[in-house]
C-alpha positions in Angstrom: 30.8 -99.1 -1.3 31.2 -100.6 1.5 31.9 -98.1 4.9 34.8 -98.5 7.7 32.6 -98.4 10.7 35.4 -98.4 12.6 36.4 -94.9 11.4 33.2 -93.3 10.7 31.3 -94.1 14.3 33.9 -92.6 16.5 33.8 -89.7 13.9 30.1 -88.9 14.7 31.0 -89.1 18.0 33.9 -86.3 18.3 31.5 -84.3 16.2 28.9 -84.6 19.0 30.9 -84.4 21.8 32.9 -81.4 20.1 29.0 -79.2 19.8 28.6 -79.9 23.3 31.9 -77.8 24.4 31.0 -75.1 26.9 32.5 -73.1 29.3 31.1 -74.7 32.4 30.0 -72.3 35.5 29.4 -73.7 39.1 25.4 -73.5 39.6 26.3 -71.5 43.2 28.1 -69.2 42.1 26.7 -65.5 41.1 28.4 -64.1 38.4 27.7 -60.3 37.0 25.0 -60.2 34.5 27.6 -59.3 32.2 29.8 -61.4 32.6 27.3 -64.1 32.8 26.3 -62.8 29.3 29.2 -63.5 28.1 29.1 -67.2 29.4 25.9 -67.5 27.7 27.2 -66.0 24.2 30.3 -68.3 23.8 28.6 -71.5 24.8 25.9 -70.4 23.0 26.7 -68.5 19.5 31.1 -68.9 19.3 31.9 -66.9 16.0 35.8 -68.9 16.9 35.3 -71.7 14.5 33.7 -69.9 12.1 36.5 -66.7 11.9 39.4 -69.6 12.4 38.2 -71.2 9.1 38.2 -68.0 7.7 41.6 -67.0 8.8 43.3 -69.8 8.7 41.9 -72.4 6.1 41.1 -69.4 3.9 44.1 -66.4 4.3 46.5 -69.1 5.9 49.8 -68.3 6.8 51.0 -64.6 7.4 54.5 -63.7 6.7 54.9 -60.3 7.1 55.5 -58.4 3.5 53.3 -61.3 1.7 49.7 -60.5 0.3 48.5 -62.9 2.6 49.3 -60.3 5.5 47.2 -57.7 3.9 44.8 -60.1 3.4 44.5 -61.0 6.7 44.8 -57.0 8.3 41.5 -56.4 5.9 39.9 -59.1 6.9 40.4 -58.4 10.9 39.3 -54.9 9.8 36.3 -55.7 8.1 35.3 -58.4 11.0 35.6 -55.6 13.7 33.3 -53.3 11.3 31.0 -56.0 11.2 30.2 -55.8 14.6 30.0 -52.3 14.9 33.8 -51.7 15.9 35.2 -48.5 14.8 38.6 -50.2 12.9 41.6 -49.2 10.7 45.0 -49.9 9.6 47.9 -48.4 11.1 51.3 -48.7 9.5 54.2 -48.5 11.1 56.8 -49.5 8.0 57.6 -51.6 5.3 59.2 -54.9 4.1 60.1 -56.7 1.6 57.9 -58.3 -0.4 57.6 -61.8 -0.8 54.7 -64.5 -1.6 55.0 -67.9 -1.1 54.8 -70.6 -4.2 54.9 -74.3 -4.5 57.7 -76.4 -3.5 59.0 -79.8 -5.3 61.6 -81.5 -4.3 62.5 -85.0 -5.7 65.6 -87.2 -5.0 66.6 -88.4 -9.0 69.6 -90.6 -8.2 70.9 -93.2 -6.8 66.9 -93.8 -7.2 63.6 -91.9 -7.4 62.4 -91.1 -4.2 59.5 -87.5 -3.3 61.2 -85.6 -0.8 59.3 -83.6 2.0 61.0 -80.8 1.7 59.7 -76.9 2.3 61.4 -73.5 0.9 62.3 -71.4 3.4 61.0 -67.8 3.9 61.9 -65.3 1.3 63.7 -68.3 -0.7 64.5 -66.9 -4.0 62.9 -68.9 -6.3 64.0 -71.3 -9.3 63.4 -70.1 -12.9 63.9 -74.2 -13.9 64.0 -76.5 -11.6 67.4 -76.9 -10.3 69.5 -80.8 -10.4 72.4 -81.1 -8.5 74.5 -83.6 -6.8 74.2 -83.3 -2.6 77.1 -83.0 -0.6 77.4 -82.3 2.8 80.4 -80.1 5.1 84.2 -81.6 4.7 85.1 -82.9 8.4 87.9 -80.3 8.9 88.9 -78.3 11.9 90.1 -75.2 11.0 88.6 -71.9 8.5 91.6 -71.7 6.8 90.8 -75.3 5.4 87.6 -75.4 5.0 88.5 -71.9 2.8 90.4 -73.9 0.7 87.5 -76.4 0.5 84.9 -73.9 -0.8 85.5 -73.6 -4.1 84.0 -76.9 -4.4 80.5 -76.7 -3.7 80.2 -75.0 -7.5 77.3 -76.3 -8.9 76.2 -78.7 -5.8 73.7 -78.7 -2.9 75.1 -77.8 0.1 74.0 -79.6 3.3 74.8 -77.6 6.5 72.5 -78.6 9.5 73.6 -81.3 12.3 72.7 -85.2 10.7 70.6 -86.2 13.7 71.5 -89.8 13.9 67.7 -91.4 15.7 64.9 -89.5 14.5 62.7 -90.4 17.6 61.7 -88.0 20.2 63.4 -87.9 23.4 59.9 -88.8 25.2 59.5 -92.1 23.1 62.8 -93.3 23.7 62.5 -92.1 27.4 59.3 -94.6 27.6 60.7 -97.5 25.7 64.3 -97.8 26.4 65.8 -98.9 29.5 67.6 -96.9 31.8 71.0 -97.8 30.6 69.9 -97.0 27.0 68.7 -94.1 27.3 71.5 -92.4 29.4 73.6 -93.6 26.6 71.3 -92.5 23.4 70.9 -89.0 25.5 74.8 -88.5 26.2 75.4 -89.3 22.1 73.2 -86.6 21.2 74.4 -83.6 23.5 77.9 -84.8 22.1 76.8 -84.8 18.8 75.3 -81.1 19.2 78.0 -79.9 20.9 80.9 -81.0 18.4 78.6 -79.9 15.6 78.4 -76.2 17.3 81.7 -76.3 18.0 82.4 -77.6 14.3 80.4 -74.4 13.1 82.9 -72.1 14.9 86.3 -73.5 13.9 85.7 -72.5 10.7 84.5 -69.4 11.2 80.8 -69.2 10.1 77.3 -68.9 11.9 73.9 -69.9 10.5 74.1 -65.9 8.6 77.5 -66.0 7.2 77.8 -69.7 6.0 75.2 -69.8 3.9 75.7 -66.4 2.6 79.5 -68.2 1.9 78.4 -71.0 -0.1 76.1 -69.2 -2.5 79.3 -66.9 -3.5 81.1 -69.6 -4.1 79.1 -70.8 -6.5 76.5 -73.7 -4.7 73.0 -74.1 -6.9 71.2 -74.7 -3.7 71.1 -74.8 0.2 69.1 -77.4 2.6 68.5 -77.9 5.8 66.9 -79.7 8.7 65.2 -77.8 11.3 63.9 -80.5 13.3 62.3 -80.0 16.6 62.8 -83.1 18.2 59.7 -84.1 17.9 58.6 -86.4 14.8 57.7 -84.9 11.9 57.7 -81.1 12.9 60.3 -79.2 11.6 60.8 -74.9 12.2 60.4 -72.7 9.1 62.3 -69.5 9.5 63.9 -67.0 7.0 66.5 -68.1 3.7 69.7 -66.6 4.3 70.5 -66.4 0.3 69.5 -63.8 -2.1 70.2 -65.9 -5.2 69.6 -70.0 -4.7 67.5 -71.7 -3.2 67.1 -72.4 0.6 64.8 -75.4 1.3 64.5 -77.0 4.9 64.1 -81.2 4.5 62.2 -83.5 7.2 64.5 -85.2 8.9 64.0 -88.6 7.7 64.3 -87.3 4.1 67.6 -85.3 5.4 69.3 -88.3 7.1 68.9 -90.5 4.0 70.7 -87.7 2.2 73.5 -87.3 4.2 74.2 -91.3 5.0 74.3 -91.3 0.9 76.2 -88.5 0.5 78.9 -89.4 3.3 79.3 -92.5 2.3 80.0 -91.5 -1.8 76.9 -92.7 -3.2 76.8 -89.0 -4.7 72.7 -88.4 -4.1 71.5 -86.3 -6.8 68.2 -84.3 -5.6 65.9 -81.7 -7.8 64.6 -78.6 -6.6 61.4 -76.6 -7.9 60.8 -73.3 -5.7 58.3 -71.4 -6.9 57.8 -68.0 -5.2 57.1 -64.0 -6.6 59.9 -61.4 -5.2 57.4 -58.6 -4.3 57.6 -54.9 -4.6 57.9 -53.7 -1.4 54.7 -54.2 1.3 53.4 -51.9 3.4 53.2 -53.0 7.5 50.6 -52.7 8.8 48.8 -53.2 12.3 45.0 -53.9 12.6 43.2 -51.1 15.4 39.7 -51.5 16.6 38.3 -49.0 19.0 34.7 -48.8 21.1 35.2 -45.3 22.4 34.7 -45.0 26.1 31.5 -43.3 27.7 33.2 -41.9 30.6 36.7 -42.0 30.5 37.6 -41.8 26.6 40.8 -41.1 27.2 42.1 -44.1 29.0 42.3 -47.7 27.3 41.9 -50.9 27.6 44.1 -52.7 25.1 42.9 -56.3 23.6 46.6 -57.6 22.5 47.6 -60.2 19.8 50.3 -61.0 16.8 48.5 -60.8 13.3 51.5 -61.9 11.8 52.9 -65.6 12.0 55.9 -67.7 10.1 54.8 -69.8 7.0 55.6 -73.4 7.3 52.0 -73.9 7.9 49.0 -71.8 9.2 50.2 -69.6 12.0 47.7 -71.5 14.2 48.8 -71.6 17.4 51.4 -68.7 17.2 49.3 -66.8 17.0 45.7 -68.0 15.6 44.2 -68.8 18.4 45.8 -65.2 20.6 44.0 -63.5 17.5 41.1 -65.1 17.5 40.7 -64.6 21.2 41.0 -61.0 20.9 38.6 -61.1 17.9 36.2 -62.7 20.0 36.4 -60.7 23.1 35.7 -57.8 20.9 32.5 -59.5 19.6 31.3 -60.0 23.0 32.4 -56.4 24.7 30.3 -54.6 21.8 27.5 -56.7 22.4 27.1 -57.0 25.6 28.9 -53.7 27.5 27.7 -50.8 25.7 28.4 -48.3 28.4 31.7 -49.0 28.3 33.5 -46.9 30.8 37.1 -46.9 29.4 37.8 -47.2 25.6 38.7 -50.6 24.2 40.9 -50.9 21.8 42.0 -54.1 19.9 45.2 -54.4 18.8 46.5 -57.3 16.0 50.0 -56.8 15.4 52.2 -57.5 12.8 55.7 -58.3 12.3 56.1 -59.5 15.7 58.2 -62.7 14.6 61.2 -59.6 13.4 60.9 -58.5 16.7 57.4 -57.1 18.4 57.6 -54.3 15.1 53.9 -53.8 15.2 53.4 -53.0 18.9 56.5 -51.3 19.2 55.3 -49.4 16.3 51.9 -48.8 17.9 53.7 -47.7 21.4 56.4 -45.2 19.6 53.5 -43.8 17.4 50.7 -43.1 20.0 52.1 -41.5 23.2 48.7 -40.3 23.8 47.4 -43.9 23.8 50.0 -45.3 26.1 49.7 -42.5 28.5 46.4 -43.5 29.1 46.4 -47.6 29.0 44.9 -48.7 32.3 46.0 -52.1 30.8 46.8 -54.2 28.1 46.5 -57.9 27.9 48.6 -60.2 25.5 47.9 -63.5 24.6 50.4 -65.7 22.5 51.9 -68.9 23.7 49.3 -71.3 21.8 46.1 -73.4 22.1 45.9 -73.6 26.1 43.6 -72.4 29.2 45.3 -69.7 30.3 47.1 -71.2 33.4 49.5 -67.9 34.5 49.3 -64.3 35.0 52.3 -61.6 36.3 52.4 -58.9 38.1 54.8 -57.7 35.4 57.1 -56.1 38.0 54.7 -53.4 39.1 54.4 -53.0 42.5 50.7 -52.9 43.1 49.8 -55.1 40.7 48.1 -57.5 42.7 45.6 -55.2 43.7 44.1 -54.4 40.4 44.9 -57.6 39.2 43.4 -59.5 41.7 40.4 -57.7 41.8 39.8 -58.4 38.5 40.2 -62.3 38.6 37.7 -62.1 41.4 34.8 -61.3 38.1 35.9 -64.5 36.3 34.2 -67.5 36.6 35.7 -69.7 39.5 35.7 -72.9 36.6 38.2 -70.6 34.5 40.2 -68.2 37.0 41.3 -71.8 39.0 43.5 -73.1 36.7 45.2 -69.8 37.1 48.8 -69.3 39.1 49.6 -65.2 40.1 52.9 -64.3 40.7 53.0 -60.3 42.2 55.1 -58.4 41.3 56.7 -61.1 39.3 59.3 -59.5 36.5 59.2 -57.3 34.1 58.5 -58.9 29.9 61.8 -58.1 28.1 60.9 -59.5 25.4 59.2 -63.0 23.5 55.5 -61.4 22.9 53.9 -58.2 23.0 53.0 -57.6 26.5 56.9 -56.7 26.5 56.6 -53.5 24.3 54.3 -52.2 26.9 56.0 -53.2 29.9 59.1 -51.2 28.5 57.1 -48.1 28.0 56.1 -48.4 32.0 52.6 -49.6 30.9 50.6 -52.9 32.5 50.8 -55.2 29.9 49.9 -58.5 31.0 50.9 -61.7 29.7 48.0 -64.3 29.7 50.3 -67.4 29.7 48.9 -70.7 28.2 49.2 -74.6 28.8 51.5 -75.5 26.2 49.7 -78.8 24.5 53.2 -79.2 23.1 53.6 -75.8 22.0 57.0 -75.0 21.7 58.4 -78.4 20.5 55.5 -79.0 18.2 53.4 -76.5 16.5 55.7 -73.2 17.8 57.0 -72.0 14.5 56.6 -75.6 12.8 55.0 -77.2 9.8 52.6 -78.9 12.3 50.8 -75.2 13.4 48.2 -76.0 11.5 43.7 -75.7 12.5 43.5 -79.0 13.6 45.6 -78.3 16.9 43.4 -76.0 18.1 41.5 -77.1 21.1 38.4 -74.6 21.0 37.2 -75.7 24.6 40.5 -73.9 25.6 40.3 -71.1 23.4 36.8 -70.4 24.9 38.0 -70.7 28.4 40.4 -67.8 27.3 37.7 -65.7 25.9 35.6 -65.9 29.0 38.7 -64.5 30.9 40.0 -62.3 28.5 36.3 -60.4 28.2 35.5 -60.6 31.9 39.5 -59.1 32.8 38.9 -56.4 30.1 35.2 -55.5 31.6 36.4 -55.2 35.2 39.5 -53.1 34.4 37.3 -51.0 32.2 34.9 -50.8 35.1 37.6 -50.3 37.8 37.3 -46.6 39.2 40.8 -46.0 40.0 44.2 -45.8 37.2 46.5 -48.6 37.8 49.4 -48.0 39.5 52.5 -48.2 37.0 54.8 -47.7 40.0 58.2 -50.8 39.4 59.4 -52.8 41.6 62.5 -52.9 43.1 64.8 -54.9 40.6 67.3 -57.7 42.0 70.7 -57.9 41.3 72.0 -61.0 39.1 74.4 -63.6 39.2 77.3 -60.6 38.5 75.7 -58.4 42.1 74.6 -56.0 39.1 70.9 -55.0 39.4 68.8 -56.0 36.6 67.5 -52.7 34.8 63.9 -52.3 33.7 63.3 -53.4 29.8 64.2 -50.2 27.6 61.4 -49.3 25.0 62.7 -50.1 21.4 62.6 -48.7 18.5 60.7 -51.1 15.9 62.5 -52.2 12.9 60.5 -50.4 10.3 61.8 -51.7 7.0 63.7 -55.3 6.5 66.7 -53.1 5.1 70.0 -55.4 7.0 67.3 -58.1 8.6 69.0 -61.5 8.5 
């Protein structure tokens, strides 16, 4: 057989340059032996590949109330034992459970076409595979006539998101297009989105209640097209139906459909949506603990989501926060074993419903939290951890800062403070701490295209993770947990003075939250 040289050299060669990827220390500079240890170990002996195979390839995605979450919480567990990490499960509630299945979906008139098409979390599956003409929404103004309308959806799939009309991101069309162009393209889509959202309103529904509408009057199924903007990633959330299926379409697949079914060509698609409804799953939250030598009863708190959405791995949000943690626990119990505080790990889950797990954690372990000289949070993708916030507590800086100055010049310069900064209401973990008055620091990532391409997407998959970056973090994470460990003093917890907004009101301090502890009402 003869071999494409062209494709297999510059294969050898990533594989090459990707072995020689270490975290890189100016020769000058003298770090603590400890720290330098843990230099040495990463570039040296990384477990990160290995454990992001493991979790990723091999558990894959991990929608909370799925086997696949279990799976994952004893397999954390069981990674932390390995090392010699005391480790348990915690729960803090239940949900419904759910486990994914195959999805087929096939256009079968006015020709044969494969769809790319993906069921939608919690989709109730089909017992037969269900074919049905598509239609999209009438173009009506009003909920009184699009009432009237409703009762004929019986027996047909119901399109309901926006028909995106160029499926190009805005970047490409930015670079190719001239200025005139691209001021016009861009002014058609924000019209377009705004008479669709406007649309949704007149008559009367929002992305809960119409779908919810159209499955009691009768549709056989529901789709949808997520798209990001960018091509080929669409977002995978939740099915709002209890009885049909709810599938989410690429939009190239979804446009075809809708030009067709606009223009009376009467598309007929057919959907298989396989999936098991579940008893329901106990929630759990993964807790690893090195007890402290001198000071057992104040904490340092290693902070990540378990949990992730299901359109594809859960790499980025939030593989590569939890294999951060993961690893900075490796390293701490190898190479600090007088620790001075207690360390504890914390892999969350059901963050994606709303930080469940650490608001679980916080409500269920006053003891814990009274002590937590800090807790740091990482969960905004693949990326070298580029900022760090005071949190809006007023002395932050001081611990803070003396902790950077243990990190490696090569990883704390990419870094930009802001002291006191503002309080996390909310968006990752660090947030459920911050409410209960506690230090919980975000370690904010470069994005690599986070949020318009792997956040949530069917593109947050292995392959996006840049493990250069996620050794950087490690580095930084391990040596920031050390030093606070080390630090002789409590951190401060004392707030800032909050402004006032655009109203003259002053902005009040987050409130701790309750978690949602069953899906009982989620939507």
């Amino acid at each position: 057989m003869k071999i494409n040289r062209f494709f297999a050299v510059p294969a050898v060669v990533l594989a090459v340059q990707f072995s020689w990827a270490q975290v890189k220390v100016e020769p000058s500079e003298k770090l603590d032996p400890i720290v330098k240890s843990f230099v040495d170990e990463i570039n040296s002996n990384s477990q990160l590949e290995n454990m992001a195979y493991e979790l990723l390839d091999g558990i894959g995605p991990r929608l909370v109330g799925t086997p696949e979450m279990l799976a994952a919480n004893e397999w954390s567990a069981e990674k932390l034992r390995s090392w010699g990490v005391e480790a348990n499960l915690q729960q803090f509630g239940t949900w419904k459970g759910w486990q994914r299945g195959t999805t087929h979906v096939d256009m079968v008139y006015p020709r044969t076409k494969s769809l790319t098409a993906t069921q939608l979390a919690w989709s109730p599956a089909t017992k037969k595979a269900v074919e049905a003409e598509v239609i999209i929404l009438p173009k009506i103004s009003s909920k009184a006539d699009f009432d009237k309308w409703l009762p004929s959806v019986k027996g047909k799939i119901v399109l309901i998101a926006q028909y995106q009309k160029i499926g190009r991101s805005d970047e490409q069309i930015k670079e190719f297009a001239t200025p005139e162009l691209y001021e016009k393209l861009k002014a058609e889509k924000e019209k377009a989105t705004k008479d669709f959202t406007a649309y949704v309103k007149n008559i009367g529904y929002d992305n809960n209640t119409l779908p919810e509408a159209l499955e009691k009057a009768g549709a056989a199924g529901i789709a949808i097209s997520n798209w990001t903007g960018i091509m080929g990633a669409n977002r995978i959330f939740g099915a709002k139906t209890s009885k049909i299926p709810m599938i989410d379409i690429d939009v190239e697949d979804y446009g075809m459909l809708y030009r067709m079914a606009e223009k009376g060509a009467q598309p007929k698609i057919k959907i298989d949506a396989q999936s098991k409804i579940l008893p329901e799953a106990k929630n759990f939250n993964t807790i690893g603990m090195i007890k402290g030598k001198e000071k057992p009863d104040e904490y340092v708190i290693l902070s990540a989501h378990l949990d992730s959405w299901d359109g594809a791995q859960g790499a980025t949000d939030n593989g590569t926060g939890t294999l951060t943690m993961l690893e900075t626990m490796r390293l701490l119990k190898k190479y600090y074993p007088n620790n001075k505080r207690t360390i504890v790990i914390g892999l969350w889950g059901s963050e994606e419903q709303g930080l469940n797990g650490s608001r679980g954690f916080v409500a269920d372990n006053p003891q814990i939290i009274k002590g937590v000289q800090a807790a740091f949070n990482q969960d905004n993708g693949t990326g070298r951890v580029v900022n760090i916030s005071g949190q809006g507590f007023v002395k932050a800086y001081d611990y803070i800062g003396k902790w950077l100055d243990g990190v490696p010049k090569t990883v704390r310069g990419h870094i930009k403070t802001d002291f006191p900064g503002m309080p996390g209401g909310g968006g990752s973990d660090h947030a459920s701490f911050v409410a209960a008055g506690v230090p919980g620091i975000s370690l904010g990532s470069l994005n690599w295209g986070y949020f318009g391409y792997t956040w949530h997407t069917t593109k947050d998959t292995y392959d996006k993770i840049v493990f250069d970056e996620v050794k950087n973090n490690v580095v930084l994470t391990a040596t920031l947990a050390y030093m606070a460990s080390e630090d002789p003093e409590f951190t401060n917890r004392e707030k800032r003075v909050m402004p006032k907004d655009e109203k003259g009101e002053t902005v009040k301090w987050p409130e701790a939250k309750e978690p949602r502890r069953s899906s009982k009402d989620y939507k």
